[in-house]
C-alpha positions as CSV (number, residue, x, y, z in Angstrom):
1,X,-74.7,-67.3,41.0
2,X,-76.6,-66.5,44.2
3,X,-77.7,-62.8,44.7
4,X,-76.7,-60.6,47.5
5,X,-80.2,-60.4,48.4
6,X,-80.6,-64.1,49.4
7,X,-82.0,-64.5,53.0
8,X,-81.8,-67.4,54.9
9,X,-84.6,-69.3,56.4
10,X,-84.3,-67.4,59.6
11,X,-83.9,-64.3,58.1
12,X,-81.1,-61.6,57.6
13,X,-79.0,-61.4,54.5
14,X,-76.8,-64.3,53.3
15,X,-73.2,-63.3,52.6
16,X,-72.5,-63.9,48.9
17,X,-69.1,-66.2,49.3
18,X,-67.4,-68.6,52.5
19,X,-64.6,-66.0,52.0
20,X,-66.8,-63.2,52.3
21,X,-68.9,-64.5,54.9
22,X,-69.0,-62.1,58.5
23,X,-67.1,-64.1,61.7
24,X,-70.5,-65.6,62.9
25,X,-71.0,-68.3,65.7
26,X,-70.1,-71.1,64.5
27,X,-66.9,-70.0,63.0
28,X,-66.2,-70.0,67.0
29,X,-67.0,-72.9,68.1
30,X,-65.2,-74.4,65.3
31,X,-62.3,-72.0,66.5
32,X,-63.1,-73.4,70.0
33,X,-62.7,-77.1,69.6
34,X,-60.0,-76.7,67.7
35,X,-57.7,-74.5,69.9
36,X,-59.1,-77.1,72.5
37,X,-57.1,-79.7,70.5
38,X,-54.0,-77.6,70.3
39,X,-54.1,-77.2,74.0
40,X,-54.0,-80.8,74.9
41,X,-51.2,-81.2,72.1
42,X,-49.1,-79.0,74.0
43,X,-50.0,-80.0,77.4
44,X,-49.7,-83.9,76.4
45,X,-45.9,-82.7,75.0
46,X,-45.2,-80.7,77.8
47,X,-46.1,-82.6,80.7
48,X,-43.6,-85.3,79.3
49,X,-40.7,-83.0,79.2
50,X,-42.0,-81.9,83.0
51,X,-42.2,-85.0,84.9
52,X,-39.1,-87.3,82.9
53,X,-36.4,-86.7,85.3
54,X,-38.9,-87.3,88.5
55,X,-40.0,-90.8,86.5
56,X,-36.1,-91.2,85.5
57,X,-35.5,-91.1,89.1
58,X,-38.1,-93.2,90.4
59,X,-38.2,-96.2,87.7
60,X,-34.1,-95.6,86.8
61,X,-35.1,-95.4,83.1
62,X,-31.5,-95.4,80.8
63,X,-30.7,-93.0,78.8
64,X,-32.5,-94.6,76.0
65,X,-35.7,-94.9,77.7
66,X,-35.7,-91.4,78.6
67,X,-35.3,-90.6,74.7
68,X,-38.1,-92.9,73.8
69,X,-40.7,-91.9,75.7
70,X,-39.9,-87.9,75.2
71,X,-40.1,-88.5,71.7
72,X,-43.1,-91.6,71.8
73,X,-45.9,-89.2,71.0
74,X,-44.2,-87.0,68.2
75,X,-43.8,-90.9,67.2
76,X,-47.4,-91.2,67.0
77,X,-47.8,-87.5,65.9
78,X,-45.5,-88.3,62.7
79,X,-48.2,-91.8,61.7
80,X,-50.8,-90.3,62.5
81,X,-50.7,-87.1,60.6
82,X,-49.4,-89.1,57.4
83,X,-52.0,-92.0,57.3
84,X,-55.1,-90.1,58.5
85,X,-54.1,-87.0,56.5
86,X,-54.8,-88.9,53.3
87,X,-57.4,-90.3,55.0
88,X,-59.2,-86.8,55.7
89,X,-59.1,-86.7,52.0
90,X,-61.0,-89.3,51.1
91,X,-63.8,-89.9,53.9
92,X,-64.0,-86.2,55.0
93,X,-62.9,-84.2,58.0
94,X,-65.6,-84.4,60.2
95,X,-65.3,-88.3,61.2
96,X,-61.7,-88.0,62.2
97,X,-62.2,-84.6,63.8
98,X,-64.4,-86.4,66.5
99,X,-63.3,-89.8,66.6
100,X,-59.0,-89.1,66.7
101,X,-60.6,-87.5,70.5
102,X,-62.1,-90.8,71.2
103,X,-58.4,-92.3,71.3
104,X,-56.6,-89.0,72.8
105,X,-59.1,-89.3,75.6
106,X,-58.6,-92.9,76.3
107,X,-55.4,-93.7,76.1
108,X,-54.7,-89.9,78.1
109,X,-56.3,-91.6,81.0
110,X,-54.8,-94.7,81.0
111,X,-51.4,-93.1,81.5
112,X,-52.3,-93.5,85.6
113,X,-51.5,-96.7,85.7
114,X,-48.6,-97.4,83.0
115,X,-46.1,-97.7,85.2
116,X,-44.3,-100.1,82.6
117,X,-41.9,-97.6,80.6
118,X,-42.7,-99.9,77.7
119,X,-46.6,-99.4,78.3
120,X,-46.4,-95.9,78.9
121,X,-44.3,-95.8,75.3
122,X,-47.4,-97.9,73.7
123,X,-49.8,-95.4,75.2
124,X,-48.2,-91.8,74.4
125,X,-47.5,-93.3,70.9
126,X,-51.0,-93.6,71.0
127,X,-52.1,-90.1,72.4
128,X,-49.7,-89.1,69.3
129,X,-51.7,-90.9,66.6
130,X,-54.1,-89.6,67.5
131,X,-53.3,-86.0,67.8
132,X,-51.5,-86.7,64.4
133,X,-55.0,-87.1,63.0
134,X,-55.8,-83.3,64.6
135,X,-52.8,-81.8,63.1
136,X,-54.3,-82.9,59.6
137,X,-58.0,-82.2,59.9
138,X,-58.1,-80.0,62.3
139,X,-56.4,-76.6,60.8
140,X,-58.0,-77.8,57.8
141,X,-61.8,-77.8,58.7
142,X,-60.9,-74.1,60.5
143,X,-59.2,-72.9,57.1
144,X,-61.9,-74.3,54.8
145,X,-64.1,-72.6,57.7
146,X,-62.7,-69.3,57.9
147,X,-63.0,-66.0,56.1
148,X,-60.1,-65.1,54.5
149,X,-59.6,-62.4,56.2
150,X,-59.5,-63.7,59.5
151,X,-57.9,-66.7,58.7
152,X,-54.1,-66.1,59.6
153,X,-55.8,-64.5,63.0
154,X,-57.8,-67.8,64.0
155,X,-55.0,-70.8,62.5
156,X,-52.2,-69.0,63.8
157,X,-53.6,-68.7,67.5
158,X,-54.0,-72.6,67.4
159,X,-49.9,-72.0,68.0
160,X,-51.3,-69.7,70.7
161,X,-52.9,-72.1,72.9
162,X,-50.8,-75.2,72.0
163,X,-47.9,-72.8,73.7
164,X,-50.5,-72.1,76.7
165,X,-51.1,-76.0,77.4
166,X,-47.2,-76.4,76.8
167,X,-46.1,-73.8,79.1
168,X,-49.0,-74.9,81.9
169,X,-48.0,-78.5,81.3
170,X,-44.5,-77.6,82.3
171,X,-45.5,-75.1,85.4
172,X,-47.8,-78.3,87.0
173,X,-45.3,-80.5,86.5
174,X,-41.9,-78.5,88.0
175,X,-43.7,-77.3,90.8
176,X,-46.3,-80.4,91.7
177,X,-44.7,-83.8,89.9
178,X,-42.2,-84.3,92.4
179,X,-43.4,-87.8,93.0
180,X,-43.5,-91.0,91.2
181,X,-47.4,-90.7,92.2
182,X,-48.0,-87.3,91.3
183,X,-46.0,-87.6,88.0
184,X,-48.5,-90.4,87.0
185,X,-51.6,-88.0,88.0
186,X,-50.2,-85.5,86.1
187,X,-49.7,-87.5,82.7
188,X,-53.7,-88.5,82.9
189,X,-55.2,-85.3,83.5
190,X,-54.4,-84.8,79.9
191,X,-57.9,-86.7,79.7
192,X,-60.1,-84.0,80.9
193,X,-59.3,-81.4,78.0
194,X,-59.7,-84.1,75.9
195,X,-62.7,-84.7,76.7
196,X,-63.8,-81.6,76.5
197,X,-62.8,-81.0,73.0
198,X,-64.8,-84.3,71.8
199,X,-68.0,-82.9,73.6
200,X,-67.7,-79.9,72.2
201,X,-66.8,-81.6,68.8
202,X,-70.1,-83.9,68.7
203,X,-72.3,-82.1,65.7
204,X,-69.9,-80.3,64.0
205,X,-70.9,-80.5,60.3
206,X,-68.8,-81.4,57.3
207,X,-66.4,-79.0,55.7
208,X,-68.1,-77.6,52.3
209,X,-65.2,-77.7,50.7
210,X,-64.5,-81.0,50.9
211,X,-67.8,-81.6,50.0
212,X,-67.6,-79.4,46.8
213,X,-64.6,-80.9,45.9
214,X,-66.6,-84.4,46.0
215,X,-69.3,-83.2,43.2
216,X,-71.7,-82.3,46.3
217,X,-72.5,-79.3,46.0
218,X,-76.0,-79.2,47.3
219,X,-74.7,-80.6,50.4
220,X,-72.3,-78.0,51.0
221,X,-74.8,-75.0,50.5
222,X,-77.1,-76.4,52.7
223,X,-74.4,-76.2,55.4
224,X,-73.2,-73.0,53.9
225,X,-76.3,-71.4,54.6
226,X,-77.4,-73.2,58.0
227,X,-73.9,-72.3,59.9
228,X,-72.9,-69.3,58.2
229,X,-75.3,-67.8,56.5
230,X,-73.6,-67.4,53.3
231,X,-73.9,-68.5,49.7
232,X,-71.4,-70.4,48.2
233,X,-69.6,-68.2,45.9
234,X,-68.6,-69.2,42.3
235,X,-64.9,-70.1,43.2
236,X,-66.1,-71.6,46.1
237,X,-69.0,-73.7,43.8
238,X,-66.2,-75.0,41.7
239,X,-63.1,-75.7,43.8
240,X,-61.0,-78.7,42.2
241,X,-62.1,-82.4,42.4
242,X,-59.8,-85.0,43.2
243,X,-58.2,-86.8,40.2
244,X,-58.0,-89.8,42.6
245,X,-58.8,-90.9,46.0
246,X,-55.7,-93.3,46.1
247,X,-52.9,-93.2,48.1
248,X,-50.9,-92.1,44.7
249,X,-52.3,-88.5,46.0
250,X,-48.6,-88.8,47.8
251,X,-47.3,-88.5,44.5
252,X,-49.3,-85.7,43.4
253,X,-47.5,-83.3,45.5
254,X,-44.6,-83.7,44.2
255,X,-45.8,-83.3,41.2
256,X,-45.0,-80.3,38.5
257,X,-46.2,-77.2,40.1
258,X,-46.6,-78.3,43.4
259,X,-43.0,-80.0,44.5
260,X,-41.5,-76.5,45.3
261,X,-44.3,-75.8,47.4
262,X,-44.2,-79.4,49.4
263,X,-40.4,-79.3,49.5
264,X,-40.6,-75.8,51.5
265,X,-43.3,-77.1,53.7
266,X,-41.3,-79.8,54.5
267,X,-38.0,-78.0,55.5
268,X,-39.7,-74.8,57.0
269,X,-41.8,-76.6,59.4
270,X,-38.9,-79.1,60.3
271,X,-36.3,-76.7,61.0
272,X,-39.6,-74.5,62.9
273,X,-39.7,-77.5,65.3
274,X,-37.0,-79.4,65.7
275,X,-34.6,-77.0,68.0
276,X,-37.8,-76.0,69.5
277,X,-38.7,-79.8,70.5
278,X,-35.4,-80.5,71.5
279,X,-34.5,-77.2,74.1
280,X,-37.6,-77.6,75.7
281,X,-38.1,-81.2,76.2
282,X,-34.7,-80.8,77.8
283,X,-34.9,-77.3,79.0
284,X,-34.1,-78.6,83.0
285,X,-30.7,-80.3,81.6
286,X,-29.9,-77.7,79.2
287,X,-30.6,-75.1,82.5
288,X,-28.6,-76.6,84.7
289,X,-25.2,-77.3,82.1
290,X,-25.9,-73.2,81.6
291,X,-24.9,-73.1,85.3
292,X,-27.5,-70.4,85.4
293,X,-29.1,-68.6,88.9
294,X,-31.9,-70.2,90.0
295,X,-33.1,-72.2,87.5
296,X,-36.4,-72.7,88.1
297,X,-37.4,-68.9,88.0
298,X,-35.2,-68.6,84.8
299,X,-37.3,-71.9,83.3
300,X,-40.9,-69.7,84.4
301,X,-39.3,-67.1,82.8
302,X,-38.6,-68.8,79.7
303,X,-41.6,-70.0,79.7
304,X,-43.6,-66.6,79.9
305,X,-41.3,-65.3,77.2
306,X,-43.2,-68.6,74.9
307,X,-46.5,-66.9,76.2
308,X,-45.7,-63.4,75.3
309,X,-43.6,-64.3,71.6
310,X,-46.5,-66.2,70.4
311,X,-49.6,-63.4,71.3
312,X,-47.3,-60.7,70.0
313,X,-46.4,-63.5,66.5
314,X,-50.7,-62.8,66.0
315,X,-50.4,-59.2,65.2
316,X,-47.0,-59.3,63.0
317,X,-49.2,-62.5,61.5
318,X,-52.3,-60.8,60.6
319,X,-50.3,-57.6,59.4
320,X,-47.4,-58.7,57.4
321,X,-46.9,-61.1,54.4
322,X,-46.2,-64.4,55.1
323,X,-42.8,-64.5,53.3
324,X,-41.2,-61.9,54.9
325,X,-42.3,-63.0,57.9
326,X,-41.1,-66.5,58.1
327,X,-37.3,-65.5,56.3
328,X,-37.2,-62.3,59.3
329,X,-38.3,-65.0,62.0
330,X,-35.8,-67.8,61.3
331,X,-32.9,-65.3,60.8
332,X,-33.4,-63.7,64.0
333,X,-33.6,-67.4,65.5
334,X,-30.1,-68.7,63.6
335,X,-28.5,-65.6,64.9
336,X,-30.1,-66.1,68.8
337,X,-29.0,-69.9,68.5
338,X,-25.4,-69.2,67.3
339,X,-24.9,-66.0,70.2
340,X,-26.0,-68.8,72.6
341,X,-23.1,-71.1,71.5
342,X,-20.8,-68.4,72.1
343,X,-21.2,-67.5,75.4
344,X,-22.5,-70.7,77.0
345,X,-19.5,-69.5,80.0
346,X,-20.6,-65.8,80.1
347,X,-22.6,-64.7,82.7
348,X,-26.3,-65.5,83.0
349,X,-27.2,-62.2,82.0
350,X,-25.1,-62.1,78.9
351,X,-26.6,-65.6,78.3
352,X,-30.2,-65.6,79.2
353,X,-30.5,-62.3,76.8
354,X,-30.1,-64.7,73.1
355,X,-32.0,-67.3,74.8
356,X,-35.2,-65.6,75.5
357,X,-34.9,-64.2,72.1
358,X,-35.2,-66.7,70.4
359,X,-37.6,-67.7,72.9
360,X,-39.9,-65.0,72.0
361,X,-39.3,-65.2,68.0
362,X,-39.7,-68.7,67.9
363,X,-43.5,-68.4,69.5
364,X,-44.4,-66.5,67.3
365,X,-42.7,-67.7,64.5
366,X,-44.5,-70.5,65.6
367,X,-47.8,-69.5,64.6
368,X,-47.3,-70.0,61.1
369,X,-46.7,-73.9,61.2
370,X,-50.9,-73.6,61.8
371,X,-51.5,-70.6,59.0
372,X,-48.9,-71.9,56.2
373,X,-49.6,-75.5,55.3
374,X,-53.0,-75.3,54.6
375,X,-52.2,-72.5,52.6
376,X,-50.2,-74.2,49.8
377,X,-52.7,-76.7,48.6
378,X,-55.8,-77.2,47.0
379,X,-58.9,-78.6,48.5
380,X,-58.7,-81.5,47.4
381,X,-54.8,-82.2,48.8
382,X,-55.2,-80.1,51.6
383,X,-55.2,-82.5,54.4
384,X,-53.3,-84.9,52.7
385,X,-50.7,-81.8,52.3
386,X,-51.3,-80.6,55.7
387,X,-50.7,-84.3,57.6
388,X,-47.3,-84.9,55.3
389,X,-45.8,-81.7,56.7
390,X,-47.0,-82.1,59.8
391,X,-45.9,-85.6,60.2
392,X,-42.6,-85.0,58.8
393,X,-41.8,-82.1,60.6
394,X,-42.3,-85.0,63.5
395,X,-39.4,-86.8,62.2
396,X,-37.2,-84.1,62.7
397,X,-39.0,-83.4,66.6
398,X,-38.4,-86.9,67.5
399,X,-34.8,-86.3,65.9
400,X,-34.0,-83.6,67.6
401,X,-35.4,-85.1,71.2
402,X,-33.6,-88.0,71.3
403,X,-30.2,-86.8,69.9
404,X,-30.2,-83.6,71.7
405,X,-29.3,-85.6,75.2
406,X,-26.6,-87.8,73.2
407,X,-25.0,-84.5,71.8
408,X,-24.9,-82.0,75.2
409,X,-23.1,-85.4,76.8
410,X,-20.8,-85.9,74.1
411,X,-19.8,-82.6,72.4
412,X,-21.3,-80.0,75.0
413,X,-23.7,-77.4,74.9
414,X,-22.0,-75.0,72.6
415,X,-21.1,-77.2,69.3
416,X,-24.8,-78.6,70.5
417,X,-26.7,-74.9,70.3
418,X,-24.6,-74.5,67.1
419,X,-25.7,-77.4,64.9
420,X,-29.1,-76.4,66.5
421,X,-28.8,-73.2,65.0
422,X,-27.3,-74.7,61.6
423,X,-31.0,-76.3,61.4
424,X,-32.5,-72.7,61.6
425,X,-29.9,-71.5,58.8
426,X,-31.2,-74.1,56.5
427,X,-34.5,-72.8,57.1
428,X,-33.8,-69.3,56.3
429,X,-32.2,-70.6,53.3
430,X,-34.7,-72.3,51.8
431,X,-37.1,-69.7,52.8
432,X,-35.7,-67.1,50.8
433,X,-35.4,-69.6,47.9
434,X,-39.0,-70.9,48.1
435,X,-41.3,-68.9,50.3
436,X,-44.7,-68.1,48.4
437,X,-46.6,-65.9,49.7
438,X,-50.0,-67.0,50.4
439,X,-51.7,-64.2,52.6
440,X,-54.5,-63.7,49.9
441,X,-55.2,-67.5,48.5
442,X,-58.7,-68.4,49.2
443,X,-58.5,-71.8,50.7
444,X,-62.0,-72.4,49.9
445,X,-61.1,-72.0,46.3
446,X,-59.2,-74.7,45.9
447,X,-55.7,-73.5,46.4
């Protein structure tokens, strides 16, 4: 075991675990390039949502159109985070954590000109893929990366600035994509944070953990003590090898002692997303069938409510469990959702109140879809874990964005904000039923 009084090359003290290891530098930029990648997440989802009904108008897109291309890229989010999840596994984080950016910034760009609803579709399935790949390996580096006492702090503001790109996304595109042309503009700046994040990403070492958990170990010291000046401590020295690097890893977490864990994963973050996908994809429609006063300002304020929920979900995050957390958050929601349905012909006052409740709650609630996934698993199943949920929880997001439209036409926006808030009961429910807590599990531990 390494002694406190190792020094690194440059000097100073090395800090004897990853765990234990002071917020340095590095842990910044990893912090950096990371919310970078939540932020074009959010602004690649958001500007959709912003500029459909100008593009509806413009290219008379059917009601099936506009469902496909507001759910194309959680599409591509749900394949990418399932095949390169498992892929982050086996070849290591640090090639898809540059090269998924590669595609987001390409295909981003290339939005200018797809003025084809089909090609447009091809494209943002694309950007999803891509970002899929993100939602696997990127909360993963930053966890395996982290100290554990900071680590809630730093993976749940990733929620933080996917909400700030979401809510900016939807600002540009009310008050500037008016046009057929500016709509298109709009769509490809997505490029320019993209490309930023894979600049900033160029160098970025290989997670130690990963690199433990492949038998080399004198690999992931050397990078231990070059970018954060720690030792790797005996936990951290002997976190789990993989029994396989097959795709039968799919199996394994279903496996005895793990199945409850994937099976609250999967419906937590589901039920997280899917009513929070769906009102705000549609948040114009769903605005004006309120009848509400001046939508736009009650759309800004919505939105600033998302802005506010999800800084205020960082200090409930990094000071409470995360049990009682997530069962507190999704009852509040269920109840916000279900006062909603019930006075859909009240007054906008009266109506606006549940809504930015659960406007606020869910943002923050929000934040631990980042902290909580890479919390249930081991090293060695960690992204595989992280991309199943993650691309799951897209199946329900792409559910709940194209049905969403079918239901407010067909049975209205009441019976429609009251299956939404079923969705959130079944969450609380099986939150109470399977909820670990995870607060203190060293993720560079193996689990």
């Amino acid at each position: 075991m390494p002694t406190p009084a190792a020094r690194p090359r440059d000097g100073g003290t090395l800090a004897p675990s990853l765990d234990a290891a002071p917020l340095r530098p590095f842990h910044l930029r990893v912090t950096a390039t990371t919310f970078g990648a939540n932020f074009s997440d959010g602004y690649a989802l958001g500007m959709i949502g912003a500029v459909l009904a100008t593009l509806t108008d413009a290219r008379h897109l059917s009601g099936v159109w506009q469902g496909l291309l507001g759910a194309s890229a959680l599409i591509g989010l749900f394949f990418g985070s399932i095949v390169l999840g498992r892929v982050g596994d086996i070849i290591g984080r640090q090639k898809l954590y540059i090269y998924n950016f590669v595609l987001i910034t390409v295909a981003s760009a290339l939005q200018f000109w797809a003025h084809d609803p089909a090609v447009l579709f091809a494209l943002r399935v694309l950007i999803g893929f891509g970002l899929g790949a993100d939602y696997a390996v990127g909360p993963t580096m930053l966890s395996e990366f982290a100290p554990k006492r900071l680590r809630g702090l730093l993976l749940g503001s990733l929620t933080v600035m996917w909400t700030v790109g979401y809510v900016l996304a939807g600002i540009l595109g009310t008050w500037l994509g008016d046009t057929e042309e500016r709509a298109y503009i709009l769509l490809a700046t997505g490029a320019l944070p993209a490309l930023l994040v894979l600049l900033l990403r160029i160098g970025t070492p290989e997670s130690p953990s990963w690199l433990v958990s492949q038998g080399r170990v004198a690999e992931a010291r050397e990078i231990a003590r070059k970018y954060l000046k720690s030792e790797l401590g005996d936990t951290d020295a002997t976190a789990s090898m993989p029994s396989s690097t097959s795709w039968a890893a799919y199996r394994e977490l279903f496996a005895p002692g793990q199945s409850r864990r994937t099976w609250f994963g999967l419906v937590f973050y589901s039920a997280q997303v899917l009513p929070y996908f769906a009102i705000y994809t549609f948040m114009p429609t769903i605005l004006l069938a309120l009848d509400v006063d001046d939508a736009d300002l009650q759309n800004l304020l919505l939105n600033l409510f998302l802005l506010a929920g999800g800084v205020a979900g960082l200090w409930f995050l990094q000071r409470t469990g995360r049990r009682p957390l997530v069962i507190a958050t999704f009852a509040i929601m269920t109840v916000a959702l279900a006062l909603m349905g019930a006075l859909t012909h009240a007054s906008t006052t009266a109506l606006m109140i549940p809504f930015l409740v659960y406007t606020f709650v869910m943002a923050g609630a929000s934040n631990l879809t980042q902290v909580y996934p890479a919390e249930l698993y081991p090293t060695h199943l960690r992204a595989t874990g992280v991309g199943f949920l993650n691309g799951t929880s897209r199946i329900a997001s792409a559910i709940g964005t194209f049905v969403l439209p079918v239901s407010l036409e067909s049975i209205g926006l009441s019976w429609s904000m009251y299956w939404l808030a079923g969705v959130l009961l079944l969450g609380t429910v099986a939150s109470l039923a399977w909820a670990p807590e995870t607060r203190e599990v060293g993720t560079t531990s193996g689990g």
